[in-house]
C-alpha positions in Angstrom: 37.1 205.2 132.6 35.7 205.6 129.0 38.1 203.9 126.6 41.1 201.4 126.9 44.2 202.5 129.0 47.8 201.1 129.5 48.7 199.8 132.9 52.3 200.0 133.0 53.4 197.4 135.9 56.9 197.4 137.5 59.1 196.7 140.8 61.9 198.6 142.0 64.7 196.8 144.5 64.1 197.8 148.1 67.2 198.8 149.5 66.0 198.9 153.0 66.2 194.8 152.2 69.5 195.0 150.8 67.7 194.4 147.2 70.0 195.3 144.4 67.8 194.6 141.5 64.2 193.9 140.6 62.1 191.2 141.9 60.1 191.1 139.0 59.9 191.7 135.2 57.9 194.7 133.9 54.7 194.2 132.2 52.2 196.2 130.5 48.3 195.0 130.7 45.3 196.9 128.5 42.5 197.5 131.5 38.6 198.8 130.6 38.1 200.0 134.3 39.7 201.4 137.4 39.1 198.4 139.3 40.6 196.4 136.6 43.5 198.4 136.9 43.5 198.1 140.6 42.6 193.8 140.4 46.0 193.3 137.8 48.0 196.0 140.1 47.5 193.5 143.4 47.9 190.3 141.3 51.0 191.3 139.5 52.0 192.0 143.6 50.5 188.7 144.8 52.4 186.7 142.2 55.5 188.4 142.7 55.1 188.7 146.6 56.1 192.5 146.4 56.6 194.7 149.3 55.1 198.6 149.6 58.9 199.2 149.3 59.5 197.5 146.1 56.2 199.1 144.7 56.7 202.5 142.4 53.4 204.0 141.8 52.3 202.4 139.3 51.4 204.5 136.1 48.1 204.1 133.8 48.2 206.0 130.5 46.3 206.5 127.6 46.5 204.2 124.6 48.8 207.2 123.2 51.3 206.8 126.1 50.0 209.5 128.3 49.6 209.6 132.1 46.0 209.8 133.5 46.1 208.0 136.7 48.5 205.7 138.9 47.8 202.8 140.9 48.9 202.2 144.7 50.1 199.2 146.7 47.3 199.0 148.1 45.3 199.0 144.8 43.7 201.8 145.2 43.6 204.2 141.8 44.4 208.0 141.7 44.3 210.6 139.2 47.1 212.9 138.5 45.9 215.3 141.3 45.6 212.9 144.1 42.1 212.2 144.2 40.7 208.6 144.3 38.9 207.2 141.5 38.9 203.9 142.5 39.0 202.3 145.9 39.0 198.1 146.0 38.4 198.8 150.2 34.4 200.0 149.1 34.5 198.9 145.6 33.5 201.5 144.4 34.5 203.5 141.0 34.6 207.6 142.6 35.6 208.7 139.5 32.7 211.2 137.4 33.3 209.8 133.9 
């Protein structure tokens, strides 16, 4: 990752748990890296205790609002195409730029 990006954090109720509203209040958090991106996404779970079901792809856009990437439940980071940039499993940034 070059520049600064928005990482646009969220829940979503699970219905399978008979959720009817959010477990957790949306946040926004300015990240410098994938794995920064990937380290707030599982804290902002952790702190919440989120499930995969209550866990919307997370979004990470530019500075001007634009998609680039999202952020999984299990932290790994994925551009718009589907391929992994970032995986916290081998720590390692698979992005070129």
């Amino acid at each position: 990752m070059s520049e600064e990006k928005i990482l646009i954090l969220n829940a979503v109720p699970n219905p399978d748990r008979g959720q009817s509203r959010p477990l957790a209040p949306g946040s926004v958090r300015i990240v410098s890296t994938w794995a920064g991106a990937s380290r707030a996404a599982r804290a902002y779970i952790e702190k919440y205790n989120l499930g995969a079901g209550n866990w919307p792809d997370i979004e990470i856009a530019t500075m001007a609002g634009e998609p680039v990437a999202r952020v999984s439940y299990n932290g790994r980071v994925w551009d718009l195409n589907g391929v992994c940039l970032y995986d916290p499993f081998t720590d390692k940034d698979t992005s070129d730029g």
